[in-house]
C-alpha positions as CSV (number, residue, x, y, z in Angstrom):
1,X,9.8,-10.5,12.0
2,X,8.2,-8.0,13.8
3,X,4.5,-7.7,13.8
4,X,1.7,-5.2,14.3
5,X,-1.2,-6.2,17.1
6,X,-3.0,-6.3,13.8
7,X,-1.1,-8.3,12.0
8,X,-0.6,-10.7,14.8
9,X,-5.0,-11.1,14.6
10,X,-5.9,-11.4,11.5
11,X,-3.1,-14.0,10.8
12,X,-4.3,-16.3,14.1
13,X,-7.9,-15.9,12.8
14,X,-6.6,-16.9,9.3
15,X,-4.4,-20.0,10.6
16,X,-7.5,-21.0,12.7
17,X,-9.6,-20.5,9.3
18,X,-6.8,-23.7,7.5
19,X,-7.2,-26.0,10.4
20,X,-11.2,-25.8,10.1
21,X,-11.2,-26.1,6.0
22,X,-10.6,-29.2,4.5
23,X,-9.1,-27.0,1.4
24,X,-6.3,-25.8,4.0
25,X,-4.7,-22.7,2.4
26,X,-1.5,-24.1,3.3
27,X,-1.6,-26.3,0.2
28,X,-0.6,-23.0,-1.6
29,X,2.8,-22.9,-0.2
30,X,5.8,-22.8,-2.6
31,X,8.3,-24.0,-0.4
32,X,11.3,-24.6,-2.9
33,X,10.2,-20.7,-4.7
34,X,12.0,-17.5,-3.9
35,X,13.3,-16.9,-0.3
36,X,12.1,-13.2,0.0
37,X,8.7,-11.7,0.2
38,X,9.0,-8.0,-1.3
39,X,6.2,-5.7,-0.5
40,X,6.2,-2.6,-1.5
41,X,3.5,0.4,-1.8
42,X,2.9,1.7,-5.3
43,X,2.0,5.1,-5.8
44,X,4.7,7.7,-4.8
45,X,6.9,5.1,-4.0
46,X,7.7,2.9,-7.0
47,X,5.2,5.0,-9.6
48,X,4.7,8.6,-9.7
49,X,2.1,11.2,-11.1
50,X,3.8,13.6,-13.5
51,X,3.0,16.2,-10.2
52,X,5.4,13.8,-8.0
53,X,7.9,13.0,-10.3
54,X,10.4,15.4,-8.4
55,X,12.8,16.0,-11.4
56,X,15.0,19.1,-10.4
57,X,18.0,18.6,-12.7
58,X,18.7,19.8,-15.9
59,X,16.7,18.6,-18.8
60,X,19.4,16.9,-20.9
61,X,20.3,14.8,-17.8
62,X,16.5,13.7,-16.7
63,X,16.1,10.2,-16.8
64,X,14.2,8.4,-19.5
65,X,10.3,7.6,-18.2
66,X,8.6,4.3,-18.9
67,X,5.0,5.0,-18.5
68,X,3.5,2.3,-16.4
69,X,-0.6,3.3,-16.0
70,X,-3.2,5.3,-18.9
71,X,-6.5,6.7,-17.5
72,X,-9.5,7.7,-20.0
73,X,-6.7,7.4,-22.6
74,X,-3.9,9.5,-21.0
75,X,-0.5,8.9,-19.2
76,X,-0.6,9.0,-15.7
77,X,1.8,7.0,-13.6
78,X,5.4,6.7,-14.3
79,X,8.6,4.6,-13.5
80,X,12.3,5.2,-14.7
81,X,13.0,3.2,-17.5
82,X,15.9,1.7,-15.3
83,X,13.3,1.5,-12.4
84,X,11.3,-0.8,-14.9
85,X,14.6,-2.7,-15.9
86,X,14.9,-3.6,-12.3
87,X,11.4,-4.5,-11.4
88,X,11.6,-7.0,-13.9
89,X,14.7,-8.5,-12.5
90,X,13.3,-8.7,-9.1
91,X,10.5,-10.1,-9.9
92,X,12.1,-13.6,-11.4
93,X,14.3,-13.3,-8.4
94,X,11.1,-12.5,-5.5
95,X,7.8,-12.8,-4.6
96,X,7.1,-9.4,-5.8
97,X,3.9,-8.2,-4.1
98,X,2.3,-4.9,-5.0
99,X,0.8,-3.7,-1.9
100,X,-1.6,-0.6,-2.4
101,X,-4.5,1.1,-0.9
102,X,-5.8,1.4,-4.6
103,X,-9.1,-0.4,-5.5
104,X,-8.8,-3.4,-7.4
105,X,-9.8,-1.2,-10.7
106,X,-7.3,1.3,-9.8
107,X,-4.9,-1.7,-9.3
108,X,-5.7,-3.0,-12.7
109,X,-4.9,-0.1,-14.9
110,X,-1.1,-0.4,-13.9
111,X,1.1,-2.7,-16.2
112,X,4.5,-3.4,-14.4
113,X,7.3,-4.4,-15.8
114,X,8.6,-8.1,-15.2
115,X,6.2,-11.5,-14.7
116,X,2.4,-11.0,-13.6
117,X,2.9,-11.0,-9.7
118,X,1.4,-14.1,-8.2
119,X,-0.4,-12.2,-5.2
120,X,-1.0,-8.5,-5.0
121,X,-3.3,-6.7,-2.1
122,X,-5.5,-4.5,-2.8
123,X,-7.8,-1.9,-1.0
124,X,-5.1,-1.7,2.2
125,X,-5.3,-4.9,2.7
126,X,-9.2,-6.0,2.3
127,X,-8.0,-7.8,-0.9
128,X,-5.6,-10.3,-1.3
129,X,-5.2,-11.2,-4.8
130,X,-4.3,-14.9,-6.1
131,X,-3.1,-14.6,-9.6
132,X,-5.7,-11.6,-10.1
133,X,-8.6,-12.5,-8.3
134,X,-9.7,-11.8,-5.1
135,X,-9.4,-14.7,-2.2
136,X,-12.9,-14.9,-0.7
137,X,-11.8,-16.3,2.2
138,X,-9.2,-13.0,3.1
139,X,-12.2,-10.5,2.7
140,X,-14.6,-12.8,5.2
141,X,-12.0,-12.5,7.6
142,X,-11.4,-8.5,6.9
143,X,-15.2,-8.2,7.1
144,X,-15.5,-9.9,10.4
145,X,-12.7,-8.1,12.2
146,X,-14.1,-4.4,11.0
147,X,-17.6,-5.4,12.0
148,X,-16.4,-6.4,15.7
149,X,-13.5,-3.7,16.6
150,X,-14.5,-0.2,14.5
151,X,-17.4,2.2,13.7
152,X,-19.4,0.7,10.3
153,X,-18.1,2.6,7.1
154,X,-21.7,4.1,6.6
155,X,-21.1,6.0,9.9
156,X,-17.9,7.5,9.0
157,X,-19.1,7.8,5.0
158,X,-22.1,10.0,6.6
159,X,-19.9,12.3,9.0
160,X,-17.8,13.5,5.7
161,X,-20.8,14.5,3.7
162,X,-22.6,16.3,6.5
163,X,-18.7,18.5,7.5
164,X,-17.0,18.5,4.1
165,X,-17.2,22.3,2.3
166,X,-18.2,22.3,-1.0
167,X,-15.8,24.9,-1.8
168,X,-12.7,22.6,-1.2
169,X,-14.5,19.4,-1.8
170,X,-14.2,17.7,-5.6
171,X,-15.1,14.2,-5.2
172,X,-16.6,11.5,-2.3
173,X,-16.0,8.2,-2.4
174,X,-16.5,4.7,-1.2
175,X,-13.8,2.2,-1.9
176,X,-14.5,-1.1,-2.1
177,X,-17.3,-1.0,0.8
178,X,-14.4,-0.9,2.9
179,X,-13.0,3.0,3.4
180,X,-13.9,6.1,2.2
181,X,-11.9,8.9,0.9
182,X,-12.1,12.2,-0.8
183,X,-10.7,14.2,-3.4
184,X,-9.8,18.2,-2.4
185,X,-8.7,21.4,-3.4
186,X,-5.5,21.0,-1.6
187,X,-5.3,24.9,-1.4
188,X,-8.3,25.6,-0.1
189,X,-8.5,23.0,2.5
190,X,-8.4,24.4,6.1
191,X,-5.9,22.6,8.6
192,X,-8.3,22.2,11.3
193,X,-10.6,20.4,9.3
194,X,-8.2,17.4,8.8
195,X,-7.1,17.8,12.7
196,X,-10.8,18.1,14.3
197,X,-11.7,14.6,11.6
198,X,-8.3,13.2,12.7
199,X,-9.5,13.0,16.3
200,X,-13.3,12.2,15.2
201,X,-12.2,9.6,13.3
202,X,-9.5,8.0,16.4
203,X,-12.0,7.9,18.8
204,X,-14.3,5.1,16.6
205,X,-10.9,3.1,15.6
206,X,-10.8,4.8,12.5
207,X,-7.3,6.6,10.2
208,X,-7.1,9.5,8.7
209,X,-4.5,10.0,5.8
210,X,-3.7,12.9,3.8
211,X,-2.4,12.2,0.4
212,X,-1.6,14.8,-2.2
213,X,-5.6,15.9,-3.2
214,X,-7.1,13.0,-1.2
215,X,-7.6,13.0,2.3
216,X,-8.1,8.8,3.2
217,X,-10.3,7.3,6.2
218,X,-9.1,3.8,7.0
219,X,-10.6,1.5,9.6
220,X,-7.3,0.8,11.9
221,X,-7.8,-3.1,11.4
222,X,-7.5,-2.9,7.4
223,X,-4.0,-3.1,7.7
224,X,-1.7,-3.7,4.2
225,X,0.6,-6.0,7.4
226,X,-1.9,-8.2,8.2
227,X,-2.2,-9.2,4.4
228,X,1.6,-9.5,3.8
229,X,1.6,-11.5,6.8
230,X,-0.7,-14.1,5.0
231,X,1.8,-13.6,1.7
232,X,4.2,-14.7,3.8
233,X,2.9,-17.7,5.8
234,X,1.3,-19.2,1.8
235,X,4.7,-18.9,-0.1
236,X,6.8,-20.0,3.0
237,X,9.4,-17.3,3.0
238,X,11.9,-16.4,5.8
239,X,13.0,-12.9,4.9
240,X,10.2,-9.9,3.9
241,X,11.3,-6.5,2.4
242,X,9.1,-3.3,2.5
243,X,8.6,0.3,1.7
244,X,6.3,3.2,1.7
245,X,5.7,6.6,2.0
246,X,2.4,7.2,3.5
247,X,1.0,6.9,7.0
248,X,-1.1,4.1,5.8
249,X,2.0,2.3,5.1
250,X,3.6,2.5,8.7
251,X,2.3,-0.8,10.1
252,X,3.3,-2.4,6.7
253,X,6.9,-0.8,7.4
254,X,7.1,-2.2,11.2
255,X,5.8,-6.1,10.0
256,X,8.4,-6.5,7.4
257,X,12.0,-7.5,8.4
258,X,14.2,-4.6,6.7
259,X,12.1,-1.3,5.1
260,X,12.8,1.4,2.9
261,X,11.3,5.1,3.2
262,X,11.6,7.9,0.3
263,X,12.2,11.3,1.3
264,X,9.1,12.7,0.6
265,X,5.3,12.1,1.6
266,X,3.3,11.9,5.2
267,X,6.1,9.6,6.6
268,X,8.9,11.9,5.8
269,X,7.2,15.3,6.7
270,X,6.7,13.7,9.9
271,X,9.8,12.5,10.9
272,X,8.9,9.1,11.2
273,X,11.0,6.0,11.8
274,X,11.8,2.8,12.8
275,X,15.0,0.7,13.8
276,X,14.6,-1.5,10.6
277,X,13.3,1.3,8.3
278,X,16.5,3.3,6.0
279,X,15.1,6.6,5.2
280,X,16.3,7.6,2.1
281,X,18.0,10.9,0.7
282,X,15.8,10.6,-3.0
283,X,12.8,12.1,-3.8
284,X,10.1,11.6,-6.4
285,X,10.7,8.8,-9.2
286,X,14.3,8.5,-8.4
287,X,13.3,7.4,-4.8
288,X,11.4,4.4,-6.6
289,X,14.5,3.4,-8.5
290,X,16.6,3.7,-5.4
291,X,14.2,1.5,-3.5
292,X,14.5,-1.2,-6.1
293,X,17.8,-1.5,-6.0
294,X,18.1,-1.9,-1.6
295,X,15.2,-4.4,-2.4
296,X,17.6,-6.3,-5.3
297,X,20.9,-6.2,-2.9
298,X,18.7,-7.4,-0.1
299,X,17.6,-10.2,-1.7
300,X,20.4,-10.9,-3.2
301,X,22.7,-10.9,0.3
């Protein structure tokens, strides 16, 4: 499996972490379990906004919606109710990994179809979750890397209040005192103010993401591979699956052994690609049914 320089870090500095602890992580391995590690990103690739759900045929012959996530009492993320049928299957079948830059609250309002997934990572990677709770160890190890190899959060947390227009400008926000990202008026945001951060941001080792009404500013160590990676070495598996539609999801795309793009979002506008990575023909929700079902006949063949 192929591996970001990222990836290939933060898993020596976690293998070095088990030979030094008398607990040794490695007693977590399920050799025996499922032979497939599936990873896949969440929103606008298996769950989708009512904005994203990209439904252009004919009402009678819409698929049925299974609503997967309620927010202040409303609906707001979606599956197909085949999507959800599938899910289910593979995850009695796969270590089924939800792999998200949501914070661990945004993680937890979703309810997936299928069995409680044993690990999930959270926050692009800063949280590895063990059956819901957040391995201490994992975030030392995140915390260490960021403070040695990027500019401190604060820094970059300061630059987008001081340059960010109130007139396009809803919300700012720091996630998980890891990243920081804001919420925009999409219409009224000007190009060159994402290009002139973009290039800010690079030159103190830092992302810049553009997602729907949030515009995303990632440390490049916090990496959603480097945290799969981990998934992989604990449960002992030899094949690992993958998709995603955002830039942020890239590295996670070139770690895993076969990936899966829909054919919409940062990746697709783009052009993007890889040798192992199908890009798909569907768009909106019936991308994230689609993606199930490579995932199901991968694991499967």
């Amino acid at each position: 499996m192929t591996e970001s320089p990222a990836a290939e870090s933060l898993a020596a500095e976690s293998l070095a972490a088990e030979s030094s602890d008398p607990r040794s992580r490695a007693a977590e391995s399920h050799t025996g379990g499922p032979r497939a590690v599936v990873a896949s990103d969440l929103d606008r690739t298996l769950i989708y906004s009512t904005a994203a759900l990209a439904l252009t045929m004919p009402d009678p012959d819409a698929p049925r919606l299974l609503c997967v996530e309620t927010h202040e009492h409303r609906p707001l993320s979606f599956m197909t109710e085949t999507a959800g049928e599938l899910l289910a299957e593979l995850g009695e079948t796969a270590w089924f990994v939800p792999t998200t830059t949501r914070t661990r609250a945004q993680y937890e309002r979703i309810h997936l179809p299928g069995p409680a997934p044993r690990y999930a990572i959270c926050a692009n990677g800063g949280h590895l979750l063990v059956d819901g709770v957040s391995d201490p160890d994992w975030r030392r190890t995140v915390d260490a890397r960021l403070a040695d190899e990027c500019a401190p959060l604060g820094e970059v947390s300061d630059h987008l209040r001081r340059t960010a227009d109130p007139a396009w400008l809803r919300k700012h926000r720091v996630a998980e005192d890891l990243f920081a990202y804001l919420v925009v008026e999409r219409d009224l945001l000007p190009p060159q103010w994402i290009k002139d951060f973009a290039e800010w941001a690079e030159n103190r080792g830092w992302t810049v993401s553009l997602q729907g009404r949030k515009i995303y500013a990632v440390p490049k160590p916090l990496t959603k591979s480097a945290a799969v990676r981990e998934v992989a070495r604990r449960t002992g598996t030899g094949l690992v699956l993958g998709a995603g539609d955002s830039l942020l999801d890239a590295d996670l795309l070139l770690a895993v052994d076969h990936g899966w793009r829909p054919n919409h979002g940062e990746l697709a506008d783009t052009g993007w690609g890889a040798p192992t990575v199908v890009p798909l023909v569907e768009r909106g929700v019936l991308a994230g049914e689609r993606i199930l079902r490579e995932f199901l006949a991968a694991v499967r063949g």
